[in-house]
C-alpha atoms as one frame of an Amber mdcrd trajectory, in Angstrom:
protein
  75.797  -0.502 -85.037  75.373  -1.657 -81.703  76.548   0.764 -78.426  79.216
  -0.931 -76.539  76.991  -1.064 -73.283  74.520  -3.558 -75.620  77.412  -5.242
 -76.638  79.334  -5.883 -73.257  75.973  -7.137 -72.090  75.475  -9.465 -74.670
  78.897 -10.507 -74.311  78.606 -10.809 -70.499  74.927 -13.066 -71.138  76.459
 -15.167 -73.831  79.379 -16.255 -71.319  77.138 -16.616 -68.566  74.857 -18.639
 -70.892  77.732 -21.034 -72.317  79.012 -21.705 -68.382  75.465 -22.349 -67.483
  74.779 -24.927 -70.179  78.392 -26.172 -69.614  77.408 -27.201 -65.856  73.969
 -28.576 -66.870  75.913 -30.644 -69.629  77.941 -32.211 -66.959  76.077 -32.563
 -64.422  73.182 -34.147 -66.653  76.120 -36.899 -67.216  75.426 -38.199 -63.933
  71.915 -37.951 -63.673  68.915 -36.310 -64.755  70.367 -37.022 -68.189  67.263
 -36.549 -70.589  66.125 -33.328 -68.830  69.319 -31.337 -68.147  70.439 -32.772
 -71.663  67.947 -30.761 -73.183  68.230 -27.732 -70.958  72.091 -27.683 -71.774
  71.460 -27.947 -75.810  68.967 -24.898 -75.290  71.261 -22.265 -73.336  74.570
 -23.556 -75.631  72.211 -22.628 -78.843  71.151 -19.234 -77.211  74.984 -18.673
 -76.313  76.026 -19.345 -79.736  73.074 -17.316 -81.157  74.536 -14.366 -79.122
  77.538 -14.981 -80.416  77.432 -15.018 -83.656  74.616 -12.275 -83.675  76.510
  -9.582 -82.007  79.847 -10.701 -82.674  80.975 -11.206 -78.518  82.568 -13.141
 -76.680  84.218 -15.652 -79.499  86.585 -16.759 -76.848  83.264 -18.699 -75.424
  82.246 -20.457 -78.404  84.081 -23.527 -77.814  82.625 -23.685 -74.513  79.110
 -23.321 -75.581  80.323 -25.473 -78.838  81.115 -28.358 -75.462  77.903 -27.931
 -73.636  75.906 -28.769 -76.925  77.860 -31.678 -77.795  77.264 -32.743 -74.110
  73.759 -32.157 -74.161  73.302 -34.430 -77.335  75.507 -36.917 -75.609  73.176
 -36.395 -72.302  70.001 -37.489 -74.183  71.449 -40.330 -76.459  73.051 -41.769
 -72.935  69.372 -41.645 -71.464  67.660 -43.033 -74.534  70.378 -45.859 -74.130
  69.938 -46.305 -70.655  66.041 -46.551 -71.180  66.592 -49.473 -73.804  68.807
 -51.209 -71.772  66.259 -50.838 -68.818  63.556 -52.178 -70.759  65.358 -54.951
 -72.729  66.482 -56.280 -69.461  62.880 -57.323 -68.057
């Protein structure tokens, strides 16, 4: 259906996008938590969409699967943090 130029593209984009949200994930562990959180959930659900669209790159699905568990984890740590902060005062 689809030329294998499209699809080693999409393939190439959908790993690039799992990595990317992998490395906001993380990093958003350590700070900018809310915001990176939510940046990280985005590119792991366009990875995935990729994925399972096109049928590419299925070796990257767990890593994109990671980044969007770590994104959720990102923003619950935040909200958290921002309950703490305020039940502190």
């Amino acid at each position: 259906m689809y030329s294998q130029e499209v699809l080693a593209a999409k393939a190439a984009l959908a790993a690039s996008d799992a990595k990317n949200a992998l490395i906001l994930s993380i990093v958003g562990l350590c700070c900018f938590g809310f915001i990176l959180g939510i940046l990280a959930y985005r590119k792991a659900n366009e990875a995935l969409e990729t994925i399972d669209t096109y049928g590419v790159a299925q070796e990257k699905r767990g890593l994109a699967t990671a980044a969007k568990v770590l994104g959720i984890l990102d923003i619950v740590f935040w909200v958290f943090a921002l309950l703490a902060r305020i039940a502190l005062r």
